[in-house]
Structure formats: structure tokens, C-alpha cells
N, C-alpha and C positions, 0 to 999 in steps of 0.2 A: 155798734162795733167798738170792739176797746182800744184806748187810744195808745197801750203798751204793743209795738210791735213786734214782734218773733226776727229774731237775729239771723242774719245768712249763715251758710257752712262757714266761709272764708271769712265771717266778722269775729267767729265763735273760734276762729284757730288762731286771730291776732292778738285777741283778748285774753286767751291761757299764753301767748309766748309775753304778752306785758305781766301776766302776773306772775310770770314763772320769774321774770326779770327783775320786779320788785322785789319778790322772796329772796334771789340771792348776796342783791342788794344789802338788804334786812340783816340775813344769816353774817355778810363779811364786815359790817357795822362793827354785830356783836362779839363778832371773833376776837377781832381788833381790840375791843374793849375789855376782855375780860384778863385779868392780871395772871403775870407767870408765876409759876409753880419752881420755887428754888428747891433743885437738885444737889446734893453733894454726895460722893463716893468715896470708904472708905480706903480705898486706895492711891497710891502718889501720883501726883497730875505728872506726867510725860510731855515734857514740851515738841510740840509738832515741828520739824523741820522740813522746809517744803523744798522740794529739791527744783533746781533750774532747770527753765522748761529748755531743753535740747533744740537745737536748729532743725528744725525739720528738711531731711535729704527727700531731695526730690524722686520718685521712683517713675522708674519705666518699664513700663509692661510691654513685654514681646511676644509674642502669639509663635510658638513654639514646636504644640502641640504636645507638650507637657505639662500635668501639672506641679503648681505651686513652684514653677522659677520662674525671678526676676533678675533684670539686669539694672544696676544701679551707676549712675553716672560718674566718670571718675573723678578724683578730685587730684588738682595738683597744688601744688604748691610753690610759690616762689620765692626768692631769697631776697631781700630785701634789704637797701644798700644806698647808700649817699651818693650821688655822682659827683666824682672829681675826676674834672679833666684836665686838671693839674698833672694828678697822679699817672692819668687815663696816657697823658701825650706822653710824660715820662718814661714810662712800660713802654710804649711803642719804639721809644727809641733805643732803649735799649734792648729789646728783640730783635729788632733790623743791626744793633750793631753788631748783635753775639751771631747773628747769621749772617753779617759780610765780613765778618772776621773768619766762623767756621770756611765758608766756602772759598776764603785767597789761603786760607792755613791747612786746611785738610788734604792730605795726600790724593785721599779718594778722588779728588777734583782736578788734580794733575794732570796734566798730558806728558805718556813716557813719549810718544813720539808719534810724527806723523804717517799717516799710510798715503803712501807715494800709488796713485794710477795713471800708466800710460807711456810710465818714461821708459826707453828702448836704451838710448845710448848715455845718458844721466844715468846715474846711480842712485840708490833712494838714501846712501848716508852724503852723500853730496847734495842732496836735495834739503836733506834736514840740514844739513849744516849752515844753511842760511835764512831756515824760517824762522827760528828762534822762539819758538815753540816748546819746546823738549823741557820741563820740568815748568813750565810755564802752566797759570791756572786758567781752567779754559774759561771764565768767567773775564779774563782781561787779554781774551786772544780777539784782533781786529782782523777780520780778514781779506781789505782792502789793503792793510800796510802790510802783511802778509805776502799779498801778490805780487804789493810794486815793488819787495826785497828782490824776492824772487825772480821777476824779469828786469832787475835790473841785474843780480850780478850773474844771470845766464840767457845773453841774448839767441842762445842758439832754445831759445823753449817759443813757438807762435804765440802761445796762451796757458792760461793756467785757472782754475777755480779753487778756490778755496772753500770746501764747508766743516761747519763745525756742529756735532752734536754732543749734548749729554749724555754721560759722565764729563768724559774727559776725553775726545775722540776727532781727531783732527782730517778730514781727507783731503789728499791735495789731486788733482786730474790735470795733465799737462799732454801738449800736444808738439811735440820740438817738430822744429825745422827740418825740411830735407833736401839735401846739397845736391844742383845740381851742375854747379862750373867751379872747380877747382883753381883760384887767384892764385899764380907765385909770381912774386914782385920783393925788388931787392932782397932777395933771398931769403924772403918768409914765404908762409904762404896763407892764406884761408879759404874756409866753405864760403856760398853762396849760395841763397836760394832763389825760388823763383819772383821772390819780390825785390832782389837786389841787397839783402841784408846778409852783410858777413859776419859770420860766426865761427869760431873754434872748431875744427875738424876735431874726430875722438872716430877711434877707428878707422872702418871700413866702408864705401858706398857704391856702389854699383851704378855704371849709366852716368858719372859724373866726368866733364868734359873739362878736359887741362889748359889751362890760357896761361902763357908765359907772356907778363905786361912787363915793356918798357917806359914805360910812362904812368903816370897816376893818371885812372879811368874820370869821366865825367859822372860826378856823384849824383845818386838822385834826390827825390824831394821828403820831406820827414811826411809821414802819415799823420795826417787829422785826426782821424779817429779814433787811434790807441796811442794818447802818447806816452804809455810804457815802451812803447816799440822803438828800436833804435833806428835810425834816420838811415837810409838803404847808401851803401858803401859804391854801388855804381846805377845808373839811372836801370826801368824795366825793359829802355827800346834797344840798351846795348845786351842784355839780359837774351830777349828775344832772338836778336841777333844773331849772338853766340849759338843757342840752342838750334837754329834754323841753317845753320853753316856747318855746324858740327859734324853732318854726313858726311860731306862730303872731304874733310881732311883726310888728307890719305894716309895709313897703316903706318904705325912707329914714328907721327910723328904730331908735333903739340902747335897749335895753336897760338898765334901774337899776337899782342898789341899796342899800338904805338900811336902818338897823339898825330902823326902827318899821314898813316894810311892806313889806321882802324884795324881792323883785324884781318887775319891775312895767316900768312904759312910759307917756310920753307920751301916747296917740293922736293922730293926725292930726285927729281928729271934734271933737276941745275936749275929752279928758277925760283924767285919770292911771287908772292902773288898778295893781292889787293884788295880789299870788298869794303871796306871804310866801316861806317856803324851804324849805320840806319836799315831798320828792319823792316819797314814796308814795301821795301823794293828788295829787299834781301833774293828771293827767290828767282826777278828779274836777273838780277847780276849773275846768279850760278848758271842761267841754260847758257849767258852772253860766254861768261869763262868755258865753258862746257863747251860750246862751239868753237869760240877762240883757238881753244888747246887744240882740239879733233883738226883744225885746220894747220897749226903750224907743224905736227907731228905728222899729218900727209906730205906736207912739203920738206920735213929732215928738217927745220929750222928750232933752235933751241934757243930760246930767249931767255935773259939775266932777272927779267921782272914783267910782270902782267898785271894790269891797273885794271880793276871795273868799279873803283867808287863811282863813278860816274856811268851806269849803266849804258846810256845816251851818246857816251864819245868815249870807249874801253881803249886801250894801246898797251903798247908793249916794248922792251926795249931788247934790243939785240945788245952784243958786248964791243966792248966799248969801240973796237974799229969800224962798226958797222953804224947807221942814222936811225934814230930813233922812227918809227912809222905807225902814221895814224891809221886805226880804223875803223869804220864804221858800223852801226848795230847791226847789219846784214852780215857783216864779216864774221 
């Protein structure tokens, strides 16, 4: 047997890729080594200028459903700047001053005047003539000192609100008083409402009840809670009082009152009469008079004066040659 072996397929395919490998080995040696061939052309060398390579934009492809469009990102640009906040604060300040200059100087910002709601017996140039308001910028209109002008120099107003909108627009909503006992005393007179607060009559009122005082009334107490509000000119119980008595004065004629026997009347019959000033027994006291009178006018007896301050021990007085005579709450 020969001791040269016969080669496998796969020994025979590794052996042509080593010689294939040698060979071009061999072949890039000789390349290498063999010398260049100087070229020259008879015409002028051109110098090559290579132009800068471009920033390459980014692309984005959108699916469309058309061809060959793209949509390409946009580019912005910004401006580009020192920061001085020097300069930065300066600018500001003078912005803010050319705009609070504009707005106390421009007309546009003006108030020609205010719009009066609610007032019946005030007038609306009487109104403005003490808000002080009227050419006034409404950028320095307060409307607290506003209101307390306002109820102070017109106590006949309950309340009042002040709003102000832009441009220039002022609304004032006031709610005046309404009189219901007519005070004449040393020979003035004034409104009263039902809080006890006198105010300036102006006009006309309906339902409002006449007291002719000889004496100055018992004042009442100032209100806590608004002290814009003036302090009430006669207390609420003398108030009630009056209002609760008032039926019963009889026809043409007015109402008194006097610090020794309160409120009280005339009568048309020849007699004065008496109910003092306390109103929780007010009612008490009219059925006592009420029977009192029904009694002396069956018996023909016309008495000078009739006391029911004291509802408990009422009397009355005949004239003067006759004895005064007590009598009792059955009477």
C-alpha cells in the first residue's frame, strides 16, 4: 500500500483557498513594488477648490401617500444679546412711569361723573356734589372715602355702595331713609325714621305722624355697626311709642311731648291726656284710656286731664273746684 494518502474533498477546498491566499499576497507585494509612471498634460493645471462640506438638515419623511414629498424641520433663529439688568431694570421703570403718567393725564381715564341708583328724594347733582369724583382719574378713586363723604354730609341716605369700573365709570346705589314721625321743636322741625335718626325733610311723605315736643326727647344709642351712621336723635322705645299711639289721636289734631308726661294730646272734648313713653305697655294704656273716657262720657263728667302713664293706677282730674279722684284698672 503507498504510504502517499489521497486527500479528502474538504482538505482539497482548504488547500486552493491557502493558495488562492498566497497568490494575492504575491500579486499586492508586486504591485506595490513596481515604480510610477510620470504623467504630464499639456494643458494648465486648474487648482482644485473643494467646497465646505454643508451642515447636513436633518429630513423627515411623512407617509403621505404621495410621491417624492418631504417635510423638513424648521429652523429658527435667535437673536442673540448681552444681558444687562442694568439697562433690563431701567426700561422697566420707565415703562411703568410713562403708563402711570398716561393713565392720571389721559382724559380717556376720567370720570365725567357719577351714576347715581336708587335715590328718590336726593338728586343725582346733589349726589355728585359731594363725591368728588367728577374730573377725578379713576385710577385714584377710593371707594371707601367715597362713601364715608357721602353719608356723612347726607344723613338722610341708610347706606350707600360705591363701584367703580373701567374706563372711567363710577356707580353710586344708595337707599335713603324713610320718615316716619314728624319732630317740631322750638320751632324747627325734622324727619325721623324708624331707627330714631333725624334727617332733613325734602318734600313730601305719606303715613308720617306729627309730634309737637316741648322738651328735648331722650336720645338713643349710636349703632356699633355702622359708624358712618349718625347717632339716633330720640331712643327706638320712644320711636315705637309714637307709631303705636298714633291711631288713636283724634282728627286735626297733633301729638305732644313733654319730659313730666311723655306723650300725650290735647283732646278736642276739653281735656289733655297722658301715656308717658314706654312702649311695651303702650297698648295696655289705650284700652285703660279707652274705657276710662267710655265711662266719664256716660256719666256727662268732662275732665281737664287724664293720666295713664301708669297703666296700674290711671286718674284724672276734674276742674279746678272739683277733687282730683283715683281710679282703679277695673275703672
Amino acid at each position: 500500500m503507498s504510504d502517499k494518502r489521497s486527500l479528502s474533498r474538504s482538505e482539497q477546498v482548504r488547500k486552493r483557498r491557502n493558495e488562492r491566499a498566497v497568490k494575492e499576497i504575491t500579486q499586492t507585494r508586486e504591485r506595490a513594488l513596481k515604480p510610477m509612471v510620470k504623467v504630464t498634460s499639456r494643458t494648465k493645471t486648474v487648482p482644485i477648490v473643494i467646497a465646505p462640506k454643508q451642515k447636513e438638515r436633518r429630513r423627515f419623511n411623512v407617509a403621505l401617500g404621495l410621491p417624492e414629498i418631504h417635510l423638513h424641520k424648521p429652523k429658527f433663529s435667535m437673536p442673540h444679546f448681552r444681558a444687562n439688568w442694568r439697562f433690563a431694570s431701567l426700561l422697566i421703570v420707565l415703562l411703568l412711569g410713562v403708563g402711570v403718567y398716561l393713565a392720571l393725564s389721559l382724559p380717556y381715564f376720567h370720570v365725567p361723573s357719577a351714576t347715581v341708583l336708587g335715590n328718590n328724594r336726593l338728586t343725582k347733582e346733589e349726589i355728585n356734589s359731594v363725591l368728588g369724583v367728577m374730573g377725578q382719574s379713576i385710577f385714584t378713586v377710593q371707594p371707601e372715602q367715597v362713601r364715608a363723604r357721602l353719608l356723612t354730609n347726607y344723613p338722610e341716605l341708610l347706606s350707600a355702595e360705591i363701584k367703580v369700573y373701567l374706563p372711567n365709570h363710577v356707580y353710586v346705589t344708595v337707599v335713603e331713609r324713610q320718615p316716619v314721625i314728624l319732630w317740631q321743636q322750638d320751632g324747627g322741625y325734622t324727619w325721623i325714621d324708624a331707627s330714631g335718626v333725624a334727617f332733613r325733610p325734602r318734600g313730601s311723605a305719606d303715613g308720617v305722624v306729627s309730634v309737637n315736643s316741648l322738651d328735648a326727647p331722650p336720645a338713643g344709642l349710636p349703632i356699633l355697626d355702622d359708624p358712618l351712621s349718625p347717632p339716633p336723635f330720640i331712643n327706638s322705645d320712644l320711636v315705637e311709642a309714637i307709631i303705636a299711639l298714633s291711631p288713636l289721636v283724634p282728627a286735626n289734631t297733633t301729638m305732644t311731648y313733654s319730659a313730666a308726661d311723655g306723650l300725650g294730646w290735647n283732646d278736642p272734648r276739653g281735656w289733655r291726656a297722658a301715656f308717658g313713653i314706654s312702649a311695651d305697655d303702650m297698648p295696655l294704656k289705650i284700652r285703660v284710656y279707652q274705657s276710662l273716657v267710655d265711662s266719664l262720657v256716660q256719666r256727662n263728667r268732662i275732665p281737664e286731664f287724664i293720666s295713664v302713664v301708669h297703666p296700674d293706677g290711671p286718674f284724672y282730674r276734674m276742674a279746678s273746684n272739683e277733687s282730683d279722684e283715683a281710679l282703679d284698672e277695673n275703672q
